[in-house]
N, C-alpha and C positions, 0 to 999 in steps of 0.2 A: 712266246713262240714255242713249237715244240720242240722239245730237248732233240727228238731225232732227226731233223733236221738240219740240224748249227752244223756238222763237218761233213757233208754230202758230196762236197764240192771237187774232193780229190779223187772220189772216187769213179766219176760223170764220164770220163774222156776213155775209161777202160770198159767202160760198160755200152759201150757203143757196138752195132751190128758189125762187125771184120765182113760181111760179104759172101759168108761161104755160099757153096749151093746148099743148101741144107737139103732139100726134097728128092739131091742124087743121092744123100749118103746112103750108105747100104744099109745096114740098122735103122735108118728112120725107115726106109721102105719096108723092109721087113715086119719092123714091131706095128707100121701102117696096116699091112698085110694081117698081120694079127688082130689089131683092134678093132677091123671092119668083121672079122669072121665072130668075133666076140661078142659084138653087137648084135647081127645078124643072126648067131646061134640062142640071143636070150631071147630077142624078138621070137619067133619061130617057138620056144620052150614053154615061153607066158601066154600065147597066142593055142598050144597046146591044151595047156591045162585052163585056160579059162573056157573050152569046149568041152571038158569030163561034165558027162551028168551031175557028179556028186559036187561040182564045184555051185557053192554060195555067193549070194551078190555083195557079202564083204569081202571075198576070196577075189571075184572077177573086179571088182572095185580096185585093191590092191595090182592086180594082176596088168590091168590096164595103166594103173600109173605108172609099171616099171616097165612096162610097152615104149611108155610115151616118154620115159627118160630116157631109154636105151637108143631112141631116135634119135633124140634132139643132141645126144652126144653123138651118136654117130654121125650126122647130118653138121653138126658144129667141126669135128674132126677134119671129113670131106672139106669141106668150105675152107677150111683155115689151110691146109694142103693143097688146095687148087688157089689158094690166094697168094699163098708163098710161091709158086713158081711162077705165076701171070709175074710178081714182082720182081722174081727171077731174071723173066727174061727181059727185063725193062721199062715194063709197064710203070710210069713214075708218074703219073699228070697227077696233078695237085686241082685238089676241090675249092678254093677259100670262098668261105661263106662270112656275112654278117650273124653274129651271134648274140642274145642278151644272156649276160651272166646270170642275172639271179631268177632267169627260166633254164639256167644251160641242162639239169639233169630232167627236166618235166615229161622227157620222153624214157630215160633209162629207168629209174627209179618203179613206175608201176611194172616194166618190164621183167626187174629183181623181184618185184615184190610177188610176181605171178608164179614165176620161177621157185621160188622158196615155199610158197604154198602149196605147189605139186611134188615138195621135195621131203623125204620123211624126217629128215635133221631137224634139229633142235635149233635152229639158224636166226636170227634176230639181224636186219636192215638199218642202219644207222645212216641217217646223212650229215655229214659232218661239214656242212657249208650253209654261209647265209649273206646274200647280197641285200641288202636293200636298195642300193643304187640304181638304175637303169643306167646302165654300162653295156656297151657294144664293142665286141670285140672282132676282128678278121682272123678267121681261123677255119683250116681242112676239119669242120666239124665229124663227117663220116668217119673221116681216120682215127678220131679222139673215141668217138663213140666206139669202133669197133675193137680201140686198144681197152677200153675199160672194160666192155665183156668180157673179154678174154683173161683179162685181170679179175672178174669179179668170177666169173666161171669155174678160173682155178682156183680163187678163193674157197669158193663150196664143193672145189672139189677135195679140199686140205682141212677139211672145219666140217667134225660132226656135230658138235653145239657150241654154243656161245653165239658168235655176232660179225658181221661183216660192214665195216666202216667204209664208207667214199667221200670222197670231196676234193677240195680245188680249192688253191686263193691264188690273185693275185695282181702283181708285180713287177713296174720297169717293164713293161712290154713281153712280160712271160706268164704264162697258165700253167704252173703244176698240181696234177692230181695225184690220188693216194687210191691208193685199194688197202686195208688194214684189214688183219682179221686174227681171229684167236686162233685157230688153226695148229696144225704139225706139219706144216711142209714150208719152213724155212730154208734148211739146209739145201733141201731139192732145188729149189725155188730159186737159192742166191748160187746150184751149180748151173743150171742151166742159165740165168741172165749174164753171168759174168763168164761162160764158156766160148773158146774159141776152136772148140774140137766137139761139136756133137755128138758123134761118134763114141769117145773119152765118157762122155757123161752118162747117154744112156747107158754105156756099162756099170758105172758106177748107181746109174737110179734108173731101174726099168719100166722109163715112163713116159712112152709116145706120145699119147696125147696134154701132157706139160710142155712136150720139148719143141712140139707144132707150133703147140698155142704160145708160147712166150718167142721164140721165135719170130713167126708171123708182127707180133707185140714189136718185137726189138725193132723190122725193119721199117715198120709202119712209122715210126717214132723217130727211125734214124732220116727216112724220107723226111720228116717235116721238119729235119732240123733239131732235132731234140736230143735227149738224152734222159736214163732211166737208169734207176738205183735200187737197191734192195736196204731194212734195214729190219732189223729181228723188234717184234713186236712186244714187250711184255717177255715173260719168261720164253716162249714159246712160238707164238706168233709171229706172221710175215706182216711185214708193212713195204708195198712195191709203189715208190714213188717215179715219174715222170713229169718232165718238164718241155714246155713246146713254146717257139715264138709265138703274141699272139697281139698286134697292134691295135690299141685303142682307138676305135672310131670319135673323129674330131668332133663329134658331136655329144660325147660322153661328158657326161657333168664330174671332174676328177678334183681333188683338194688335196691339200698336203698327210693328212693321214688316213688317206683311202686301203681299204683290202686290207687292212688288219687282219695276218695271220689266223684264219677261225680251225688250224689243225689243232686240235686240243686231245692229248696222249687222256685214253682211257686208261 
Protein backbone atom coordinates (compact mmCIF):
# COMPACT_ATOMS: atom_id res chain seq x y z
CA UNK A 1 0.00 0.00 0.00
CA UNK A 2 1.06 3.36 -0.35
CA UNK A 3 2.91 4.80 2.44
CA UNK A 4 0.84 8.11 1.86
CA UNK A 5 -2.01 6.92 2.53
CA UNK A 6 -1.94 4.76 6.09
CA UNK A 7 -2.82 8.15 8.24
CA UNK A 8 -5.28 10.11 5.95
CA UNK A 9 -8.02 9.24 8.19
CA UNK A 10 -7.68 12.20 10.80
CA UNK A 11 -7.35 14.46 8.68
CA UNK A 12 -10.92 13.62 6.23
CA UNK A 13 -13.55 15.36 8.73
CA UNK A 14 -11.66 18.81 8.49
CA UNK A 15 -11.16 18.99 5.11
CA UNK A 16 -14.81 19.00 4.40
CA UNK A 17 -16.63 22.01 2.27
CA UNK A 18 -17.95 24.52 5.78
CA UNK A 19 -20.60 25.92 3.13
CA UNK A 20 -19.24 29.37 2.71
CA UNK A 21 -20.59 31.31 -0.29
CA UNK A 22 -17.43 31.43 -1.74
CA UNK A 23 -18.70 33.35 -5.32
CA UNK A 24 -20.01 36.38 -2.79
CA UNK A 25 -16.64 36.75 -1.29
CA UNK A 26 -15.28 40.03 -2.37
CA UNK A 27 -11.68 38.97 -3.49
CA UNK A 28 -12.93 35.96 -5.24
CA UNK A 29 -15.02 38.50 -7.28
CA UNK A 30 -12.49 40.76 -7.81
CA UNK A 31 -9.36 38.60 -8.71
CA UNK A 32 -12.64 36.90 -11.08
CA UNK A 33 -12.83 40.23 -12.47
CA UNK A 34 -9.05 40.15 -13.04
CA UNK A 35 -8.58 36.91 -14.52
CA UNK A 36 -11.28 37.27 -17.23
CA UNK A 37 -9.57 40.72 -18.36
CA UNK A 38 -6.35 38.73 -18.30
CA UNK A 39 -7.54 36.24 -20.52
CA UNK A 40 -9.31 38.50 -22.67
CA UNK A 41 -6.30 41.03 -23.08
CA UNK A 42 -3.75 37.90 -24.22
CA UNK A 43 -6.52 36.49 -26.58
CA UNK A 44 -7.00 40.05 -28.38
CA UNK A 45 -2.52 40.58 -28.07
CA UNK A 46 -1.93 36.89 -29.99
CA UNK A 47 -4.77 37.32 -32.13
CA UNK A 48 -2.80 40.93 -32.92
CA UNK A 49 0.32 39.74 -33.78
CA UNK A 50 -0.57 36.63 -35.60
CA UNK A 51 -2.09 39.49 -38.22
CA UNK A 52 1.61 41.46 -38.70
CA UNK A 53 2.87 40.81 -42.12
CA UNK A 54 6.18 39.91 -40.72
CA UNK A 55 4.68 37.26 -38.62
CA UNK A 56 5.76 33.36 -39.80
CA UNK A 57 3.79 30.08 -39.81
CA UNK A 58 6.02 29.01 -36.75
CA UNK A 59 5.21 32.25 -35.12
CA UNK A 60 1.16 32.13 -36.01
CA UNK A 61 1.41 28.23 -35.14
CA UNK A 62 2.78 29.31 -31.55
CA UNK A 63 0.49 32.21 -31.42
CA UNK A 64 -2.65 30.11 -32.02
CA UNK A 65 -1.78 27.64 -29.38
CA UNK A 66 -1.70 30.30 -26.64
CA UNK A 67 -5.20 31.56 -28.28
CA UNK A 68 -6.39 28.28 -27.54
CA UNK A 69 -5.01 27.97 -24.04
CA UNK A 70 -5.93 31.22 -22.90
CA UNK A 71 -9.71 30.16 -23.84
CA UNK A 72 -9.96 26.98 -22.55
CA UNK A 73 -8.81 28.67 -19.20
CA UNK A 74 -10.75 31.15 -19.36
CA UNK A 75 -13.99 29.28 -20.36
CA UNK A 76 -12.91 26.56 -17.48
CA UNK A 77 -12.75 29.61 -14.86
CA UNK A 78 -16.38 30.87 -16.14
CA UNK A 79 -17.83 27.35 -15.83
CA UNK A 80 -16.35 26.41 -12.57
CA UNK A 81 -17.80 29.90 -11.09
CA UNK A 82 -21.24 29.55 -12.57
CA UNK A 83 -21.19 25.96 -11.22
CA UNK A 84 -20.28 26.97 -7.60
CA UNK A 85 -23.14 29.28 -7.24
CA UNK A 86 -25.97 27.01 -9.28
CA UNK A 87 -24.62 24.74 -6.06
CA UNK A 88 -24.91 27.66 -4.07
CA UNK A 89 -28.12 28.24 -4.39
CA UNK A 90 -29.20 24.54 -3.85
CA UNK A 91 -28.94 22.89 -6.79
CA UNK A 92 -27.97 19.35 -5.14
CA UNK A 93 -29.69 16.47 -7.53
CA UNK A 94 -27.61 13.58 -7.70
CA UNK A 95 -26.82 11.72 -11.02
CA UNK A 96 -26.09 7.89 -9.90
CA UNK A 97 -25.07 6.07 -12.86
CA UNK A 98 -23.92 2.29 -13.47
CA UNK A 99 -20.16 2.34 -13.93
CA UNK A 100 -17.48 -0.44 -14.98
CA UNK A 101 -14.28 0.19 -13.22
CA UNK A 102 -11.69 -0.95 -15.44
CA UNK A 103 -13.32 1.38 -18.44
CA UNK A 104 -13.92 4.16 -15.54
CA UNK A 105 -10.99 6.62 -17.04
CA UNK A 106 -11.55 5.63 -21.10
CA UNK A 107 -13.27 8.94 -21.53
CA UNK A 108 -10.68 11.17 -19.18
CA UNK A 109 -7.58 9.90 -20.13
CA UNK A 110 -7.44 10.82 -24.15
CA UNK A 111 -8.98 14.05 -22.88
CA UNK A 112 -5.48 14.79 -20.67
CA UNK A 113 -3.68 13.35 -23.12
CA UNK A 114 -5.08 16.16 -25.79
CA UNK A 115 -4.74 18.67 -23.39
CA UNK A 116 -0.89 18.11 -22.77
CA UNK A 117 -0.15 17.90 -26.35
CA UNK A 118 -1.34 21.49 -26.84
CA UNK A 119 0.48 22.34 -23.71
CA UNK A 120 4.20 23.49 -24.05
CA UNK A 121 5.34 21.77 -20.63
CA UNK A 122 7.46 19.03 -20.38
CA UNK A 123 4.32 16.94 -18.81
CA UNK A 124 4.18 13.05 -18.90
CA UNK A 125 0.39 11.28 -18.18
CA UNK A 126 0.68 8.24 -15.93
CA UNK A 127 -2.30 6.04 -15.13
CA UNK A 128 -1.92 4.70 -12.09
CA UNK A 129 -4.87 2.12 -12.05
CA UNK A 130 -5.57 -1.48 -13.47
CA UNK A 131 -8.86 -3.53 -13.04
CA UNK A 132 -9.16 -6.58 -14.59
CA UNK A 133 -12.46 -7.50 -13.18
CA UNK A 134 -15.76 -6.38 -14.73
CA UNK A 135 -16.95 -4.52 -11.67
CA UNK A 136 -19.99 -2.26 -11.67
CA UNK A 137 -20.13 0.24 -9.64
CA UNK A 138 -23.26 3.09 -8.74
CA UNK A 139 -21.91 6.20 -8.64
CA UNK A 140 -22.68 10.41 -9.70
CA UNK A 141 -20.02 9.60 -12.40
CA UNK A 142 -20.38 13.45 -13.93
CA UNK A 143 -19.48 14.69 -10.39
CA UNK A 144 -16.25 12.39 -10.21
CA UNK A 145 -15.26 13.22 -13.62
CA UNK A 146 -15.63 16.84 -13.20
CA UNK A 147 -13.77 16.73 -9.67
CA UNK A 148 -10.71 15.00 -11.46
CA UNK A 149 -10.42 17.82 -14.09
CA UNK A 150 -10.19 20.07 -11.97
CA UNK A 151 -7.74 18.18 -10.03
CA UNK A 152 -5.71 17.20 -13.02
CA UNK A 153 -6.18 20.94 -14.42
CA UNK A 154 -4.54 22.40 -11.43
CA UNK A 155 -2.08 19.83 -11.63
CA UNK A 156 -0.68 21.37 -14.91
CA UNK A 157 -1.29 24.18 -13.87
CA UNK A 158 1.53 23.65 -10.69
CA UNK A 159 3.92 21.21 -12.88
CA UNK A 160 6.18 22.69 -15.60
CA UNK A 161 7.94 18.98 -16.26
CA UNK A 162 8.01 15.88 -15.03
CA UNK A 163 4.47 13.87 -14.74
CA UNK A 164 0.87 13.84 -13.72
CA UNK A 165 -0.27 10.61 -11.94
CA UNK A 166 -4.27 9.54 -11.71
CA UNK A 167 -6.04 6.55 -10.56
CA UNK A 168 -8.45 4.96 -8.15
CA UNK A 169 -8.89 1.59 -6.30
CA UNK A 170 -11.24 0.20 -4.62
CA UNK A 171 -12.82 -0.76 -1.33
CA UNK A 172 -15.74 -1.64 1.29
CA UNK A 173 -18.07 0.27 -0.84
CA UNK A 174 -15.61 3.38 -1.55
CA UNK A 175 -13.80 4.72 -4.81
CA UNK A 176 -10.86 6.88 -4.05
CA UNK A 177 -9.01 8.74 -6.62
CA UNK A 178 -5.50 10.46 -6.54
CA UNK A 179 -4.37 13.28 -8.88
CA UNK A 180 -0.25 13.20 -8.08
CA UNK A 181 2.01 15.19 -9.69
CA UNK A 182 5.62 16.56 -9.43
CA UNK A 183 4.67 20.00 -9.45
CA UNK A 184 5.39 23.22 -6.84
CA UNK A 185 1.94 24.04 -5.64
CA UNK A 186 1.63 22.12 -2.52
CA UNK A 187 1.60 24.55 -0.01
CA UNK A 188 -1.16 26.54 -2.23
CA UNK A 189 -2.84 23.65 -2.85
CA UNK A 190 -3.05 22.10 0.97
CA UNK A 191 -4.17 26.23 1.75
CA UNK A 192 -6.86 26.35 -0.12
CA UNK A 193 -8.49 22.65 0.46
CA UNK A 194 -8.16 22.85 4.00
CA UNK A 195 -9.45 26.76 4.31
CA UNK A 196 -12.26 27.93 5.95
CA UNK A 197 -11.74 31.67 5.08
CA UNK A 198 -11.14 32.19 1.34
CA UNK A 199 -10.85 35.39 1.74
CA UNK A 200 -7.66 34.59 4.30
CA UNK A 201 -6.02 32.52 1.59
CA UNK A 202 -6.16 34.37 -1.51
CA UNK A 203 -4.23 36.98 0.53
CA UNK A 204 -1.87 34.75 1.42
CA UNK A 205 -1.71 32.89 -2.45
CA UNK A 206 -3.05 35.18 -5.27
CA UNK A 207 -4.59 32.61 -6.97
CA UNK A 208 -8.40 32.77 -8.25
CA UNK A 209 -8.36 30.46 -10.40
CA UNK A 210 -6.90 27.43 -7.67
CA UNK A 211 -9.30 28.83 -5.33
CA UNK A 212 -12.48 28.42 -7.84
CA UNK A 213 -11.41 25.38 -8.98
CA UNK A 214 -10.70 23.28 -5.79
CA UNK A 215 -13.61 24.90 -4.26
CA UNK A 216 -16.06 23.96 -6.86
CA UNK A 217 -13.84 20.22 -6.14
CA UNK A 218 -14.67 20.44 -2.30
CA UNK A 219 -18.38 20.95 -2.74
CA UNK A 220 -18.88 18.50 -5.46
CA UNK A 221 -17.18 15.88 -3.33
CA UNK A 222 -18.88 17.04 -0.18
CA UNK A 223 -22.45 16.66 -2.09
CA UNK A 224 -21.64 12.95 -2.70
CA UNK A 225 -20.71 12.29 0.55
CA UNK A 226 -17.18 12.27 0.36
CA UNK A 227 -14.18 13.71 1.66
CA UNK A 228 -10.73 14.88 0.16
CA UNK A 229 -7.26 15.25 1.60
CA UNK A 230 -4.06 16.59 0.50
CA UNK A 231 -0.63 14.82 0.91
CA UNK A 232 2.99 16.28 -0.30
CA UNK A 233 4.31 14.30 -3.08
CA UNK A 234 7.98 13.36 -3.03
CA UNK A 235 10.17 16.35 -2.11
CA UNK A 236 7.92 18.77 -3.61
CA UNK A 237 4.87 17.48 -5.06
CA UNK A 238 0.98 17.55 -4.43
CA UNK A 239 -0.79 14.26 -4.18
CA UNK A 240 -4.91 15.40 -3.81
CA UNK A 241 -6.53 12.41 -2.68
CA UNK A 242 -10.52 11.95 -2.55
CA UNK A 243 -12.76 9.39 -1.58
CA UNK A 244 -16.65 8.83 -2.46
CA UNK A 245 -19.46 6.08 -1.60
CA UNK A 246 -19.72 3.87 -4.32
CA UNK A 247 -21.98 0.50 -4.07
CA UNK A 248 -21.15 -2.68 -5.97
CA UNK A 249 -23.59 -3.76 -8.38
CA UNK A 250 -24.85 -7.44 -7.24
CA UNK A 251 -23.81 -8.61 -10.22
CA UNK A 252 -20.01 -7.85 -9.86
CA UNK A 253 -17.90 -11.05 -9.75
CA UNK A 254 -16.00 -9.80 -5.99
CA UNK A 255 -13.58 -12.45 -3.97
CA UNK A 256 -11.86 -12.02 -0.87
CA UNK A 257 -8.74 -10.10 -2.13
CA UNK A 258 -10.32 -8.01 -4.85
CA UNK A 259 -8.81 -4.01 -5.50
CA UNK A 260 -5.52 -4.55 -4.31
CA UNK A 261 -4.36 -1.14 -3.67
CA UNK A 262 -2.67 -0.41 -7.33
CA UNK A 263 -1.39 3.48 -5.75
CA UNK A 264 2.23 2.70 -6.07
CA UNK A 265 4.46 6.07 -4.65
CA UNK A 266 6.71 6.91 -7.72
Amino acid sequence: MDQSIKNIRPERENCRDNGDKMVLCPTVLTGMSHEVRTHMNAIVAFSYLMNRDCCNGKEREEFTTQILSSCEQLIGLVDNFIDSAILESGNTKTDLKLCRLNSFFDELLPEFREILQRDTKEVELINGSYFPENIEVLIDSNRVFRVIRNLFLNSLNNTKAGYIKVGYHFRDDTLTFYVLDSGQGFQKCREFINTNDVNDSLSRFNDTYTAINISLAKKLIHLMDGSIWIECNGLTGTGIYFSVPAEAAASSGLNDNEHANTMIAI
